[in-house]
MIDREN-54720 format. One line per 5 residues: number of its first residue (from 1); their letters; for each residue z, x, y of C-alpha. Coordinates in Angstrom, 1 decimal, m for minus. Each point is the difference from the previous one (the first is absolute). Layout:
BEGIN
NUM) A) Z X Y; ...
// end
This chain:
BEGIN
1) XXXXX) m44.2 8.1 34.5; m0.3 m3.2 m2.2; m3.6 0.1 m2.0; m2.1 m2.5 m2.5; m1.3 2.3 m2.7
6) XXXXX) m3.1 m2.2 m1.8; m2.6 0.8 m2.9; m2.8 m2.0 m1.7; m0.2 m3.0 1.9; m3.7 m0.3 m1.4
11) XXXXX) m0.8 m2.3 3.1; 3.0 m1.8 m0.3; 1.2 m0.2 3.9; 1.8 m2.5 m0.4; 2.4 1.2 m2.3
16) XXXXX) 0.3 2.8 2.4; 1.0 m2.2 2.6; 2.4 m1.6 m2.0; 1.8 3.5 m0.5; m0.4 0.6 3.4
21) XXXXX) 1.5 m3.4 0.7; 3.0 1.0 m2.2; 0.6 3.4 1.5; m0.1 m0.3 3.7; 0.5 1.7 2.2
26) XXXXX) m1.8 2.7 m0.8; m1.4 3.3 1.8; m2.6 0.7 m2.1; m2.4 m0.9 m3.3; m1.3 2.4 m2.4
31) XXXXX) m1.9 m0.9 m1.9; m1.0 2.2 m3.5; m3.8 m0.8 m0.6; m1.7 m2.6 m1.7; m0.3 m2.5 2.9
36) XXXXX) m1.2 1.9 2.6; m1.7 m2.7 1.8; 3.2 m2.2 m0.6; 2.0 2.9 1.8; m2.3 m0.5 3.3
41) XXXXX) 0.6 m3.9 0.0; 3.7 0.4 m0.3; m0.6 2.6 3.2; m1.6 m2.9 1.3; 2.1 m2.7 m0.9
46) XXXXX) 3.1 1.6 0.8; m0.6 2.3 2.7; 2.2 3.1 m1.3; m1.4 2.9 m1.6; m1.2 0.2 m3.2
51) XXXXX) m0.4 3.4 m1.5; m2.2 0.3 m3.2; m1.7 2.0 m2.3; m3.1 m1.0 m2.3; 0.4 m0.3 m3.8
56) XXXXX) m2.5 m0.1 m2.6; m1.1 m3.7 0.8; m0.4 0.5 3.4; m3.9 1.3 0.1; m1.5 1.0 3.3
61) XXXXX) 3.8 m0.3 1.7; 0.2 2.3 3.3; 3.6 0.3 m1.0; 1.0 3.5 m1.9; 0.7 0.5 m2.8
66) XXXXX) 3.4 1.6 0.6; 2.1 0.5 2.8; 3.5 1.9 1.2; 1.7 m2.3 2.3; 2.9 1.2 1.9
71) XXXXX) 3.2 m2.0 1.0; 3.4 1.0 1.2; m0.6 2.8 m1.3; m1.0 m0.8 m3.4; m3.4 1.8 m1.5
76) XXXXX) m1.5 m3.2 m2.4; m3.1 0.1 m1.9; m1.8 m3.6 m0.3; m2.7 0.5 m2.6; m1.3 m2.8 m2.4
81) XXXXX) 0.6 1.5 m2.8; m3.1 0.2 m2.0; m1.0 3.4 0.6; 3.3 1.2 m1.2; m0.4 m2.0 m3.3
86) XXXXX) 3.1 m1.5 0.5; m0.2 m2.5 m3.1; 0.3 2.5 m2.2; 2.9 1.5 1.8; 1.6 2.1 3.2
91) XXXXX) m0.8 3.3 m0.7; m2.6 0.8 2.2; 0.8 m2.4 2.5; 3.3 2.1 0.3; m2.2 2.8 0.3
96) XXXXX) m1.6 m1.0 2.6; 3.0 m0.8 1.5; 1.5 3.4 m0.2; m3.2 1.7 1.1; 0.2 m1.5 3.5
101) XXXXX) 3.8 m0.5 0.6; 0.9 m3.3 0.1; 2.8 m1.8 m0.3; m1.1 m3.2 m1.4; m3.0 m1.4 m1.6
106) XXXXX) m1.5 m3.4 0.1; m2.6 m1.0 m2.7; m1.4 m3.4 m1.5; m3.0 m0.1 m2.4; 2.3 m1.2 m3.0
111) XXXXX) 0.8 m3.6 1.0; 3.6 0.8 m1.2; 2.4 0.7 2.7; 2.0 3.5 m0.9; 3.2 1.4 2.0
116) XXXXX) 1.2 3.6 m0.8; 1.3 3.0 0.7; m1.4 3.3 m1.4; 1.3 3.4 1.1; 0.8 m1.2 3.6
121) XXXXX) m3.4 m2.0 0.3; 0.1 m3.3 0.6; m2.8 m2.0 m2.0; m0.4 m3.9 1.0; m2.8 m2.2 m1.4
126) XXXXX) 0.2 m3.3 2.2; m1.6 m1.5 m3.3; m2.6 m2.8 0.6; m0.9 m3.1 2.3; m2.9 m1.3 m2.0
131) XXXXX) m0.6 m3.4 m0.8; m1.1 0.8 m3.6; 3.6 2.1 m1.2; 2.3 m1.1 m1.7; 2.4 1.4 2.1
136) XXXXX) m0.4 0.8 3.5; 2.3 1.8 2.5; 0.2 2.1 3.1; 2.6 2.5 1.2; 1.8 0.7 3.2
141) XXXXX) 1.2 3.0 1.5; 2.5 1.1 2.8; m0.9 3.7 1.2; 2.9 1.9 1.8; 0.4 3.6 0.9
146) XXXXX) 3.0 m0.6 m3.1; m3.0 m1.0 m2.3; m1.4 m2.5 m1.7; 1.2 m3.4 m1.4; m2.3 m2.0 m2.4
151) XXXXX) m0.1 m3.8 m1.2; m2.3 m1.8 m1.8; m0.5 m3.9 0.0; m1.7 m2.5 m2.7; m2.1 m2.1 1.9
156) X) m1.8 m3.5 m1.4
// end
């Protein structure tokens, strides 16, 4: 399964469509919080699934605030990150991580995009799609039974 992994668009769709445009075809979005009413207009635009989760700029979003999504047999945890404190580092994102069993974690909240691979977890920060960063990326997945391959992209 091919997937768009986004983060912070901060209302910038279009950027997000651009990454879209770039990446297709694709089965599914996620998208990591902070945009969750851009994630419904790319549902809309687009007509795939978009799965999200809320992050701390996303007030009043009906979207949770973490999820475990399951593909080919992969456990992932999509979170945004804050919660976690992930700016001042992993640790107890990993804990989390380890708590519930999964075998990959997905996080933004840090604008920075991260790939890496700690004690068999898999930890990918798509980075961000805001219009205001100085650099802004995305990521993109392909989810096997055999695992997990990750790139990430610049994007304008």
């Amino acid at each position: 399964m091919k997937v768009l992994v986004i983060s912070d668009t901060h209302g910038d769709v279009n950027r997000a469509l651009s990454a879209y445009a770039l990446t297709e075809p694709v089965d599914v979005i996620i998208h990591l919080g902070d945009g969750c009413a851009d994630a419904s207009q790319l549902c809309q635009a687009l007509g795939i699934p978009v799965v999200n989760v809320a992050g701390n700029c996303d007030l009043g979003a009906n979207a949770p605030r973490e999820l475990v999504w399951e593909c080919e047999g992969k456990r992932i945890l999509l979170t945004h990150g804050d919660r976690y404190q992930v700016k001042s580092g992993l640790s107890r994102l990993r804990q989390r991580a380890e708590e519930i069993g999964v075998d990959a974690v997905l996080f933004g909240h840090t604008h920075q995009a991260l790939l890496g691979k700690q004690s068999g977890l898999l930890l990918v920060n798509p980075g961000s799609l805001a219009s205001y960063g100085l650099h802004r990326s995305y990521a993109v997945l392909n989810i096997a039974q055999e695992g997990i391959t990750v790139q990430h992209f610049d994007i304008a």
